[in-house]
N, C-alpha and C positions, 0 to 999 in steps of 0.2 A: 530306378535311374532318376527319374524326379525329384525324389526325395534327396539323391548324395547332391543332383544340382541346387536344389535349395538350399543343399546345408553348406556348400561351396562358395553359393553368395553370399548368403550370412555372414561363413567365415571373412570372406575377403572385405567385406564393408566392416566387418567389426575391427580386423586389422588397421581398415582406409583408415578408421577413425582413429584408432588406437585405445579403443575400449577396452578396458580392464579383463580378461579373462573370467575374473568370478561377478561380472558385474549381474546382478541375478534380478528376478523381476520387483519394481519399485512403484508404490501406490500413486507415485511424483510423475510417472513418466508420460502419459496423457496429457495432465496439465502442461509438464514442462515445453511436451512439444507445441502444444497449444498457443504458450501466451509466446514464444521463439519465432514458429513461425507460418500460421495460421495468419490468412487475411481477415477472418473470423476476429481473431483479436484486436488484428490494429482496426477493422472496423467498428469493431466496439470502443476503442479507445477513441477515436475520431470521435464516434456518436456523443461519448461522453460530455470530451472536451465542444464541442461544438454546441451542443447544451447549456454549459456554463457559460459561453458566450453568451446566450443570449438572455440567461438568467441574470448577467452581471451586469447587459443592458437595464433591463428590468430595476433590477435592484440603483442602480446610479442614481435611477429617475424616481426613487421612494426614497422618501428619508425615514421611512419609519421602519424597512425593511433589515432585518437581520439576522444571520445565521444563527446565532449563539444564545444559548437559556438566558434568563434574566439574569442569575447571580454571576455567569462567567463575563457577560457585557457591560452589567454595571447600570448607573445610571447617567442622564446626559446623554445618549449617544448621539442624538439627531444632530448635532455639530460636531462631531467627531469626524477628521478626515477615514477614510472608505480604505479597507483591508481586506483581502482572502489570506485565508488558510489550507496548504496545502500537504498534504503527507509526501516522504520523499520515495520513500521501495516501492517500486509497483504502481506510486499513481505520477510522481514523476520522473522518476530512473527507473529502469527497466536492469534487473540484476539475475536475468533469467541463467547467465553461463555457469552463475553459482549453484545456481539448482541444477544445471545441467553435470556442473561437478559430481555433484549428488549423488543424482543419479546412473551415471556413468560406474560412481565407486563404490555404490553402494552405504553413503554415509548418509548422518542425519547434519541439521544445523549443531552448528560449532563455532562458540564464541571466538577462538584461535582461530577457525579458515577463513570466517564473517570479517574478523578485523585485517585478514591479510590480502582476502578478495579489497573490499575496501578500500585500502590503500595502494592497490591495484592504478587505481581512478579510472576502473573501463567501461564502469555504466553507463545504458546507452536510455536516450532519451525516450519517455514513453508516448508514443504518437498522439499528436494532437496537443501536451502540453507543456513546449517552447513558446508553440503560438498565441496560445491560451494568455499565458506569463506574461509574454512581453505585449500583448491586446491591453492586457489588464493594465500595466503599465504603463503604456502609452496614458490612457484613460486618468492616469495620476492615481493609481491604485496601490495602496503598497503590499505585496507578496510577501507572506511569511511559511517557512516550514519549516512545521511542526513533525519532528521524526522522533520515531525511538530506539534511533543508533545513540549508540554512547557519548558522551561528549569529547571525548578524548578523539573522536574521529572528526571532531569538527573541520577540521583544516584539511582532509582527503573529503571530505563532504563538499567545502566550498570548493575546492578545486574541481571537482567534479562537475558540479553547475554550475562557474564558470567558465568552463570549457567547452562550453556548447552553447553561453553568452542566456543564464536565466538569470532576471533580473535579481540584482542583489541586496539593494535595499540602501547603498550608500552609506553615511555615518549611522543607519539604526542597525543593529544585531536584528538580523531576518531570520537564521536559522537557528534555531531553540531547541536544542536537542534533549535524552532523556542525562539526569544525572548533572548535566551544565550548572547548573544551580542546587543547594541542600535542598530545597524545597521540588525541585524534581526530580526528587530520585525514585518515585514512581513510574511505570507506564501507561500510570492515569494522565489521559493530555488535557485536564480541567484546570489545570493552574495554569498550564503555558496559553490556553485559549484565552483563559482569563485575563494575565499577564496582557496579551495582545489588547482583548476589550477594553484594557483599561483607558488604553489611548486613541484606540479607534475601532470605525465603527464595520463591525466583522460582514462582508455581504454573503460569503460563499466558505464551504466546508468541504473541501474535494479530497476522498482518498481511498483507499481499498480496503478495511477495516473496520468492524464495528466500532472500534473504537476511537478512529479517528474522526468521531461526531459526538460520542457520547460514554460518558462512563456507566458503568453495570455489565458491561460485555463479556464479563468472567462471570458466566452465570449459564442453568444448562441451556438446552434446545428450546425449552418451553421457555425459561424467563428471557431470553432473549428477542424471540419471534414478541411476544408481548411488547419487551421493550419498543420495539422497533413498531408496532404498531400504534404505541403511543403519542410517537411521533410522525405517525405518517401523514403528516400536512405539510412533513420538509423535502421528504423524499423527492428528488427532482425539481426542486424548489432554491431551498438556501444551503443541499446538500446530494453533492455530486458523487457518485459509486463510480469507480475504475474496477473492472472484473480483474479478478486474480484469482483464479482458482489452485494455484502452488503451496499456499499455505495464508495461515489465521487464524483469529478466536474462532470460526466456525468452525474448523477442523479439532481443535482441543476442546472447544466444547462437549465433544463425543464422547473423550475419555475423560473429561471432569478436571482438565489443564492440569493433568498429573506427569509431568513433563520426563519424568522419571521410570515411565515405563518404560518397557519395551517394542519396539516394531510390532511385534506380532501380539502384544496385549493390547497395544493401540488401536488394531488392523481389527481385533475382533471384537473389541468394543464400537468401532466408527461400524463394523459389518450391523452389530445387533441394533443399532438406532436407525434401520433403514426399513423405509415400509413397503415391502415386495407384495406384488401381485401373483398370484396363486391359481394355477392353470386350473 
């Protein structure tokens, strides 16, 4: 009797929602409910952004202080008016309903749903950084981001951040997306930082992705951790981490960013890079 009322509930909530009948179990579904709707997460997003506050104090009050390697800042910066950089998915839009698409239907990312979510404009802001933004601004700081949505979505992108009033940069092009220009037609964000450093001087690097700090991030579990130890004097410093565990180079680094596998060659490549304890 237990058991037919469980399956009762199930049934009726999966109805409530209108979950797909074959929606079947999804390695996304953890995360997604996590960064959705877990105080856990907006707590960490708080913590983040409330960090970079005080980091950006910090940094105001140094001129010598700055996020970015020597060749992407350039030289002269110490008279260079003050700039962050900031990623848009996940460190300041929050586009969790499209992984909740996902997972509901059982699909992967798809540049076709990506661009139609999108244009949607129903990203919601990721806690802690509206306030962050417009702090910064106030402050006479100019915001720039740095995303690697396509350029063609530029104008549902600004629509988006202006809709919830992020600062937007006035007569300079703030948002720099991937492809915008021939020379970004990578998802390496070393030219657009650079682009940035040329005019001014970078304090802050905030985003959910290895590679929204540094290029090398297509590379395995070991050269990565490395990388990142290389730089561990920015960590928490001139370079902010928004948690996002839905997806990233951390997750394809498992399988070797062979994009073209399959789910379940994915599934048992990420299982075999885990280092389990053995009763």
């Amino acid at each position: 009797m237990k058991n037919l009322v469980k399956a009762a509930v199930i049934f009726a909530a999966a109805a409530l929602l209108a979950i797909p009948a074959g929606a079947g179990p999804n390695d996304n579904l953890n995360a997604t409910l996590w960064t959705q709707h877990s105080v856990e997460f907006k707590g960490s997003a708080l913590t983040a952004y409330a960090l970079a506050t005080l980091r950006l104090d910090q940094a105001l009050a140094d001129n010598n202080w700055s996020a970015l390697a020597a060749a992407e800042q350039g030289d002269g910066y110490l008279d260079k008016p003050a700039a962050v950089i900031l990623d848009v998915d996940e460190t300041v839009l929050d586009n969790s309903p499209y992984q909740t698409w996902m997972v509901l239907n059982g699909k992967s990312f798809d540049s076709k749903t990506w661009t139609k979510f999108v244009n949607t404009v129903t990203s919601r802001p990721i806690p802690g950084s509206l306030a962050f933004t417009k702090y910064a601004a106030s402050k006479g700081v100019k915001i720039f981001y740095v995303s690697n949505r396509d350029g063609k979505l530029e104008d549902a992108t600004r629509k988006n951040l202006e809709k919830f009033g992020y600062p937007m940069g006035g007569n300079v092009d703030t948002v720099l997306l991937k492809k915008e220009r021939p020379e970004w037609e990578s998802s390496k964000k070393s030219p657009r930082r650079a682009h940035v450093g040329k005019d001014y001087r970078v304090l802050l690097l905030i985003g959910d992705n290895f590679g929204d700090f540094v290029d090398g991030y297509r590379n395995t579990q070991a050269g990565r951790a490395a990388l990142m130890e290389k730089h561990a004097d920015k960590w928490g410093k001139q370079w902010i981490v928004v948690a996002n565990p839905t997806y990233g180079s951390w997750e394809a680094a498992a399988y070797g960013f062979n994009y073209k596998l399959s789910d379940d060659e994915k599934r048992a490549l990420k299982l075999g890079t885990f280092e389990a304890w053995q009763p």
